[in-house]
N, C-alpha and C positions, 0 to 999 in steps of 0.2 A: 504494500500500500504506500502511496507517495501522497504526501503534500507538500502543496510550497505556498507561497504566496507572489503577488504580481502587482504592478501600479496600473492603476487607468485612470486619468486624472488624479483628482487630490485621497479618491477613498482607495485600499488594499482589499482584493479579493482573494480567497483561498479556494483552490480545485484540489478536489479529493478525489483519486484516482488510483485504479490498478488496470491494468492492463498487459497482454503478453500476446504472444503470435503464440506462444506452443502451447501455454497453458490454460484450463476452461476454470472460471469464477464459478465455486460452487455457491448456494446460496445460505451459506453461514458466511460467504465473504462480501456476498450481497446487501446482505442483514446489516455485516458491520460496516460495509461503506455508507450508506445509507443512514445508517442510526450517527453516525459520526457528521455527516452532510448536513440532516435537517438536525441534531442538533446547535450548530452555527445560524438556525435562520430564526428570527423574529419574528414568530408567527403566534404567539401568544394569545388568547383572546382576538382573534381577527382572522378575518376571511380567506381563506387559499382556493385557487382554482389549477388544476394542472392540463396542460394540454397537451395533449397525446395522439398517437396515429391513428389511422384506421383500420383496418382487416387486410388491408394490401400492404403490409410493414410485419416483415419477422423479428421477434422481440419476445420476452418475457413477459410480455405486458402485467397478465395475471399475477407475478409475481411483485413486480412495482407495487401496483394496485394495492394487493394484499399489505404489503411494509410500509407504503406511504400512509395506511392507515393505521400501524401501530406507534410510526413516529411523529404523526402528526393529529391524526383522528382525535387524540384526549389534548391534544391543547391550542389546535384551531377551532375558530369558534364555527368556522362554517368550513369543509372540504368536499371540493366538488372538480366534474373533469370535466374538459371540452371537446368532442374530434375534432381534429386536425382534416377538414374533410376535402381543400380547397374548395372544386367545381365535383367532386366526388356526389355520389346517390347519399341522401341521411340514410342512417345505418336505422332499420326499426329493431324493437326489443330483441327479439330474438338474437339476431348479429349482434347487439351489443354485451347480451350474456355472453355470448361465444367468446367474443375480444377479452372480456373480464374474466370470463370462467366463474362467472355469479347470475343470481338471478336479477335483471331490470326489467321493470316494468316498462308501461306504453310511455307512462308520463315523466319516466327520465329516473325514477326512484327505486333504489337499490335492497331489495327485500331483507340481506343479511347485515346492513349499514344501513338503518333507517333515517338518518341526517345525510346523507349522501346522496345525489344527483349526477343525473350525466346529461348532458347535452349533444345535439349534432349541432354543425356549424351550418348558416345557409345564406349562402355569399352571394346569390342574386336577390335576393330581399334587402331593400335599401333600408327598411324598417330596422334591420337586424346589425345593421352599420353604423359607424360614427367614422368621422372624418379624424384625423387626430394630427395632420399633416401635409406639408404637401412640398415636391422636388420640385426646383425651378428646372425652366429650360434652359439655361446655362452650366447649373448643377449635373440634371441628368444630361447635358452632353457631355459633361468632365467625365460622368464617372462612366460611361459607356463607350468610352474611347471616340464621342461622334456617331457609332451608328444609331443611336435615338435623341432627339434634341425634344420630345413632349415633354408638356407638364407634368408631373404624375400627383395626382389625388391620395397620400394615403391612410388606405381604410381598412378600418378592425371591427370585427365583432363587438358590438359595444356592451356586450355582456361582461367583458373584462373589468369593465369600472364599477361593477358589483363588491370586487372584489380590491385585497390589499396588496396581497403578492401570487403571483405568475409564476407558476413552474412549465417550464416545457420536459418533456420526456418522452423520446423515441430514440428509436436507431438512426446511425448514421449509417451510407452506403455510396458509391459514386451513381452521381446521378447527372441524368440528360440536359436538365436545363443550367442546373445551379452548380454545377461541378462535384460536389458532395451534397448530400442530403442531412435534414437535423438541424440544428439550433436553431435560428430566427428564419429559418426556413417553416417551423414550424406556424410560423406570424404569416409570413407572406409565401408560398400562396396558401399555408394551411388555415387559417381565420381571416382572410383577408378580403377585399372587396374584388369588383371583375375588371378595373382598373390598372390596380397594382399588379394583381395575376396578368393579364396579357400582357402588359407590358414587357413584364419582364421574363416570359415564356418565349414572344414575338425576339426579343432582343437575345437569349437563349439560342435559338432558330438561326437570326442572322451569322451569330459565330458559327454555328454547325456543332451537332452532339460530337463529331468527330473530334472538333479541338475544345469542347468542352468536359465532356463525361470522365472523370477521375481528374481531373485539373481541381488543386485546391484554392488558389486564388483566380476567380474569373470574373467579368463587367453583372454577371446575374448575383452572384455574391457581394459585389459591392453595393451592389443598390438595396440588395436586400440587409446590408449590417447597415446601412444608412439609414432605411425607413425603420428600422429596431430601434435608434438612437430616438424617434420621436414619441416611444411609449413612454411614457412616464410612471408605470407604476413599475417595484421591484422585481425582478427577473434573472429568474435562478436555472440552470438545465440543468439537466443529468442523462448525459448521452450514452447510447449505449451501442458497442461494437461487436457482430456476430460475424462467425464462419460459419454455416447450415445455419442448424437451430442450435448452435453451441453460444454463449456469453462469453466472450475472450475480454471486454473489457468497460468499465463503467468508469466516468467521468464526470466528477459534480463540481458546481460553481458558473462562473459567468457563461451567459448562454454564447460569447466568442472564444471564450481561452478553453473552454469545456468542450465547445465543437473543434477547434481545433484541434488537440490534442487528441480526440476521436477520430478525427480521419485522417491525421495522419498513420494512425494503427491499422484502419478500415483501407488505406493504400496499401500496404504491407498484407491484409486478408483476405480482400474483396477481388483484387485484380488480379487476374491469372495471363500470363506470359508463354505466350504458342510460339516454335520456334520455326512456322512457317507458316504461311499465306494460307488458308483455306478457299478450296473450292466450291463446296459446298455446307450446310451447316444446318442441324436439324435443332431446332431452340422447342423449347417445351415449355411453357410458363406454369407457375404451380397453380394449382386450383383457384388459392386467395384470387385471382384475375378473373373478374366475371364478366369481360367487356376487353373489346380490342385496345382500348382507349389506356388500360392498366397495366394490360397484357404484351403491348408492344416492347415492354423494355424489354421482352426476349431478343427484340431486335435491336434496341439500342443498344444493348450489353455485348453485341456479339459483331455487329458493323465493323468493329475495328481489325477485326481478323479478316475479313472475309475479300478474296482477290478481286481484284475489278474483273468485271463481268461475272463472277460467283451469286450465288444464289442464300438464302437464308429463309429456311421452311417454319413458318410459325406454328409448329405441333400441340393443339388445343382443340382434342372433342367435345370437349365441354363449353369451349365459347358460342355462342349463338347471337352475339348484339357487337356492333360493331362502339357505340356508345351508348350509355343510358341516359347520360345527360346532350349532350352532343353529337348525337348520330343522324338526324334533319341536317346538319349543316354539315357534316363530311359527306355525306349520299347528294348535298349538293357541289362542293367545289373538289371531291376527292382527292387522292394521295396524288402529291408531284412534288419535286424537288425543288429550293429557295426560290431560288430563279426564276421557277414559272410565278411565281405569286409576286416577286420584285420587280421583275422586267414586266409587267401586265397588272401595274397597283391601283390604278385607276379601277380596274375591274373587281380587284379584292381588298382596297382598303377600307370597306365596312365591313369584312369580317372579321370576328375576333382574334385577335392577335393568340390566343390561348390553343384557338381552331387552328388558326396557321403552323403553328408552331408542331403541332402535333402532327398534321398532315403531312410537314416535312420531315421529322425526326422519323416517321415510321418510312417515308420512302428513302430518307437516304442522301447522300452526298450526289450531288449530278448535273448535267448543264441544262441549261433551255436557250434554244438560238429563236429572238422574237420574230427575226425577218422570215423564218421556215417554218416557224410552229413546231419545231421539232425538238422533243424532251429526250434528254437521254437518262437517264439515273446510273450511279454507276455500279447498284448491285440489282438483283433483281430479287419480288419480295412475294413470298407466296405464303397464302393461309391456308393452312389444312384443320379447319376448324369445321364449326354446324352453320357456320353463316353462309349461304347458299353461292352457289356460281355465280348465278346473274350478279350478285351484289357485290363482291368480291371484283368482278368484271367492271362494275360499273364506276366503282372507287378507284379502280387504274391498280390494283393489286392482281396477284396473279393468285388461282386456286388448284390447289392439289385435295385430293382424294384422301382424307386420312385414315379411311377403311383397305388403302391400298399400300400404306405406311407400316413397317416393322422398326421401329424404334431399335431393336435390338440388334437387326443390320448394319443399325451405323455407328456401334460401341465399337473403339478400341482400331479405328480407323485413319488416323491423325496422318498416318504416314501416306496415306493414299488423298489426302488431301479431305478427308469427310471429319465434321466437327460434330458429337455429340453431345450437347449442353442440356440433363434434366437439370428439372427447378430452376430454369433459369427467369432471371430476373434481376439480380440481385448484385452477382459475380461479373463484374466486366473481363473482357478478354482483349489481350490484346497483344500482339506482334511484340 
């Protein structure tokens, strides 16, 4: 177990952490990081709300859950969670037992913790928002090197001001838009307005997942510890580091020195190093993905391996919806590459930047020449899922049969150029 202490300004923050590549945190070492963490917090008499993933984040959750209520439950006066849900489906009762591994009811209330509440987050409801800040356009052009010069609006769940201090608590993992996933990633886009989310998904997009995804400093990180600097209440993480479903490492304290120090562990676990090009590549998403939209970082996780002109099979019989919140408007401007949507903005700069960003990230790095109409991508992307032909066709994605797929043909093929990735999601791959 490590502590230390750090300056940020005038006050001294302490992170409390263990972490290791070889070694797994059993949960007596859980217990004590934790019991050592929230005792440092001033939470006395007064309100705690912690904000946490959803069902698409591997994590201990249940376990948090369970100890944040032994170290906090008797001396908060109120402790309550929020999902982290961005533009996600609200999670109903059901799913949210599952996450907890407790019983919740419809109306948010926790049957074994009768002072306890959970919430979903619901970021198109302008009701459900407060403004708390806002990026000039000279600001967000500093911090996004120029490729975005808008204002940005930002907005939070104003549910937070219920409250006196803020925990965030999820995993961190490399992620598509923001280079790592976790801390004030949690804020924006997990409780965050459709604003701040496109923004900074759209400007995510224009770098490319390519030289973003496992990059710890990047322009979606900046903007995102920028719009954190404007909450004003106290804010504490407790980040958490996985390989599978194993706990290699917990970090508590400032929700930046706390994510930090988590991914740079999660680069050391998460990334895996092929020592050639793949031709082709069968990705598998794990169940928690119940929509393309979730499901894709089997593709973003594995893009970086795969040969120009290679292929990446998104192996998922259980997906059947391309979006639950957003699938109207991918079925209208479908998958293509930066390019098509840059070079022809006039045609797509009312759609949401959140929409964009995603339509590119799943197709892929590629060109578009305006004067030809002609897209190139430079992998090709095909779903073997239950979302039918025609639709898979009509989104500019290619479809394979997954009734005609033996997953077990392409274990232990590397040498031949074929990439087998189950449960993928999570683990980036890369040359």
């Amino acid at each position: 177990m490590h502590t230390f202490a750090y300056e940020k300004g005038s006050s001294i923050s302490m992170v409390i952490s263990k972490g290791s590549t070889a070694e797994i945190l059993t949960d007596e070492e859980v217990t004590q990081l934790l019991q050592q963490a929230c005792e440092g917090l001033a939470v006395d008499g007064k309100r705690v709300l912690v904000i946490i993933p959803d069902g698409t984040r591997t994590c201990p959750l249940p376990l948090m859950f369970r100890q944040l209520h032994v170290h906090l439950g008797q001396r908060a006066r109120q402790l309550d969670y929020l999902v982290a849900l961005g533009t996600h489906q609200p999670m109903p009762a059901e799913e949210l037992s599952r996450l907890l591994e407790t019983r919740v009811a419809e109306d948010g209330s926790v049957e074994e913790y009768p002072d306890v509440r959970v919430f979903n987050h619901h970021w198109s409801d302008p009701q459900a928002l407060q403004t708390i800040g806002v990026i000039g356009r000279a600001e967000a052009a500093e911090l996004t090197g120029g490729l975005l010069v808008d204002e940005i609006p930002v907005t939070l769940n104003r549910l937070i001001f219920a409250y006196d201090q803020l925990i965030i608590c999820g995993p961190v993992f490399p992620h598509e838009v923001a280079g790592f996933s976790g801390g004030a990633k949690y804020l924006f886009p997990g409780i965050a307005g459709a604003e701040i989310i496109n923004f900074t998904h759209w400007l995510g997009a224009l770098v490319t997942s390519m030289h973003t995804i496992g990059v710890k400093e990047t322009p979606v990180r900046r903007v995102i510890q920028r719009a954190a600097e404007f909450v004003s209440l106290p804010l504490f993480c407790i980040a958490m580091v996985l390989k599978g479903q194993d706990l290699h490492g917990l970090y508590c304290g400032s929700q930046d020195e706390a994510w930090s120090q988590a991914a740079d562990l999660s680069s050391q676990l998460n990334i895996v190093h092929t020592g050639k090009a793949m031709h082709s590549v069968l990705a598998m998403p794990s169940s928690m993905y119940d929509d393309l939209w979730t499901a894709a970082k089997a593709m973003y996780k594995t893009e970086p391996v795969i040969a120009d002109g290679g292929e990446v099979i998104i192996y998922a019989p259980h997906l059947s919806e391309i979006s639950y919140t957003h699938g109207q408007l991918i079925d209208e401007i479908g998958y293509h590459v930066r390019d098509y949507f840059t070079k022809q903005w006039e045609r797509f700069k009312d759609v949401p930047g959140g929409v964009l960003a995603h339509s590119t990230h799943v197709k892929g790095a590629g060109t578009y020449d305006a004067t030809s109409g002609i897209e190139n991508p430079r992998i090709q992307v095909t779903l073997a899922t239950a979302i039918p032909e025609e639709r898979c066709r009509k989104v500019n994605l290619g479809y394979g049969d997954y009734r005609t797929i033996e997953p077990r043909a392409w274990q232990d093929r590397e040498d031949e150029g074929y990439l087998f990735v189950p449960h993928a999601g999570e683990v980036l791959y890369r040359l």
